[in-house]
VEXFI-508248 format. One record per residue: x, y, z of N, C-alpha, C in turn; residue in one letter. Coordinates in steps of 0.1 Angstrom, whole numbers, plus 5000, padded with zeros to 4 digits. Layout:
BEGIN
XYZXYZXYZA...
REM end
This chain:
BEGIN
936652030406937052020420938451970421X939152060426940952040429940451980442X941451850443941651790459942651900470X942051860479943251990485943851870498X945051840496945851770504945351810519X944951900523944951960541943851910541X942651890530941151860538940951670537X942351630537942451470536942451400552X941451330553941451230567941951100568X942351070576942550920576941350840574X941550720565940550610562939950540582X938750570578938150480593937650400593X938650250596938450130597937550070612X936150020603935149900610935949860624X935049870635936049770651936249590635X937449550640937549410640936249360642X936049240635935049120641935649010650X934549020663935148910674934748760668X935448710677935648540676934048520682X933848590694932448530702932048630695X929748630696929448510697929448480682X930048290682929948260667928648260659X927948270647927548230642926648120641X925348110636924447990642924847890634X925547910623925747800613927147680619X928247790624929447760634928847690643X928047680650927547640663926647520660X926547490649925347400643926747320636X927947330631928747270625929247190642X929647250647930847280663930147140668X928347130670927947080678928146910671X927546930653927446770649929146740652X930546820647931646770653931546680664X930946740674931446680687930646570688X929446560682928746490682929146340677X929546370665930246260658931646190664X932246300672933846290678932946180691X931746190700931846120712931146010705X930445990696930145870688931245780687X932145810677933245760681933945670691X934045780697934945730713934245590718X932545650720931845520725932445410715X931945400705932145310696933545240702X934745300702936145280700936145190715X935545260728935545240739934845110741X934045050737932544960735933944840727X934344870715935144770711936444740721X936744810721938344780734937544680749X936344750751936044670762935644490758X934644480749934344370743935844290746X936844300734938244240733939144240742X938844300757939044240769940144110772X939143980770939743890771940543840760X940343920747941643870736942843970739X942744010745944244090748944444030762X944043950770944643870781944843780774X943943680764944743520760946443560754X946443710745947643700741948643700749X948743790761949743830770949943640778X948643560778948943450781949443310771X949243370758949843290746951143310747X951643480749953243510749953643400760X953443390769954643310782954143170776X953043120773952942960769953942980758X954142990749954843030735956343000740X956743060750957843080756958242950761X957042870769957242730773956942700768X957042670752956742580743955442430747X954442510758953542440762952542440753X952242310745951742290736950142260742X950042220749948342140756948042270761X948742370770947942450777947642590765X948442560751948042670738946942600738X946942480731944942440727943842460736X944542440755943242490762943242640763X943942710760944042840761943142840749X943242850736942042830723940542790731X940342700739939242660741938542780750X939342830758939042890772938443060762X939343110755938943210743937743160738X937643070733936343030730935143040738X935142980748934043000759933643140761X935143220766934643360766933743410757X934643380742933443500730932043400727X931843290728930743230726930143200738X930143150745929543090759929642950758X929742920768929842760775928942680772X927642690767927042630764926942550749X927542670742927742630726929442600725X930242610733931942540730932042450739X931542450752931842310758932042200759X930742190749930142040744931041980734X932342090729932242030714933941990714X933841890710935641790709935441730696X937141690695937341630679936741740674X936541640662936041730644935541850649X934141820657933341930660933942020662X935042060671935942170675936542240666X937142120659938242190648937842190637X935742220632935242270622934842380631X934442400640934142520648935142630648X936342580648937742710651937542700633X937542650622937642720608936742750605X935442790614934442790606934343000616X934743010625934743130629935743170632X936743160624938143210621938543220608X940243250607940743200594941943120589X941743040604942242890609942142810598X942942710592942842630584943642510594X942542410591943342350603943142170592X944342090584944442010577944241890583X944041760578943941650586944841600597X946241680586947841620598948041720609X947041850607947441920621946441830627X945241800625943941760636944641620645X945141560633945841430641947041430649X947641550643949141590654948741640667X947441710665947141790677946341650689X945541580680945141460688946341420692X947641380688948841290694948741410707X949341520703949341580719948541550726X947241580726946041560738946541420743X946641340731946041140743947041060738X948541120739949341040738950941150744X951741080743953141170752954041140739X953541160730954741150717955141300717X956541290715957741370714957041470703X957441640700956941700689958341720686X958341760673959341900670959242000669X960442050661960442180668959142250658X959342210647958342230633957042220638X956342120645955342080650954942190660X955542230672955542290683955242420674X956242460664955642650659954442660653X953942510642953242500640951642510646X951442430659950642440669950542580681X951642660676952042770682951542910674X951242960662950942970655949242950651X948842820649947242780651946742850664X947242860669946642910685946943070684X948043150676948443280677946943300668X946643250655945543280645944143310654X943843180656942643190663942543280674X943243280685943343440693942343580682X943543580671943643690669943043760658X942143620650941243610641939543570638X939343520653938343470654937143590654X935843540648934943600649934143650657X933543720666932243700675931243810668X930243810666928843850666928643960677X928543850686927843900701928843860711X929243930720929743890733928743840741X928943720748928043640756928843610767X928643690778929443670794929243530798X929943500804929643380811929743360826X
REM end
């Protein structure tokens, strides 16, 4: 058999395959995507709300920081406290108790000379320095921004 050039056709190419409708496997991948993508978000959303009030103590640590206001950083710590635990379980608690409570749900290390520097602030008008003030400045930036909670408990 000779080919004969004149009895030659053009090759007839298949229509394209469309994008719709996809595939059941596509549509079973598409769906856990999204699925997992609004998981997510909740999740991400759920955390941002929780931490609420630790993104107001800092914005209120920044201007105390600025006034080198040493008493209203520690009640600022307390007030954070109440928020993420409730009032019932930080209220009660001064001295030692407090300042094993901030190292025990943080990563606060808080030594005998800060506990007693921090006592001179509270119940006495001794002078700090400047060392002292970054120091106590600092304890209060940690705790903010390291402390633990479990559970949010409104108050």
């Amino acid at each position: 058999m000779v080919a004969d050039i004149n009895n030659l056709h053009d090759i007839i190419t298949p229509e394209p395959i469309g994008i719709y409708p996809f595939a059941n496997g596509w549509v079973i991948l598409i769906l856990i995507a999204l699925s997992l993508l609004l998981s997510y978000s909740i999740n991400r959303y759920s955390k941002y709300k929780k931490n609420r009030y630790r993104r107001e103590a800092k914005k209120e640590w920044k201007s105390l920081k600025k006034a080198k206001d040493t008493k209203a950083l520690l009640s600022l710590n307390k007030r954070v406290a109440i928020s993420a635990y409730g009032r019932d379980e930080v209220a009660i608690l001064s001295g030692n108790e407090w300042w094993d409570f901030m190292q025990s749900h943080s990563s606060v290390k808080l030594d005998n000379d800060i506990r007693e520097l921090i006592d001179d602030i509270l119940y006495s008008q001794k002078e700090l320095t400047d060392k002292e003030i970054a120091s106590i400045i600092l304890i209060s930036k940690e705790w903010i921004e390291t402390h633990i909670v479990e559970e949010i408990k409104y108050v």
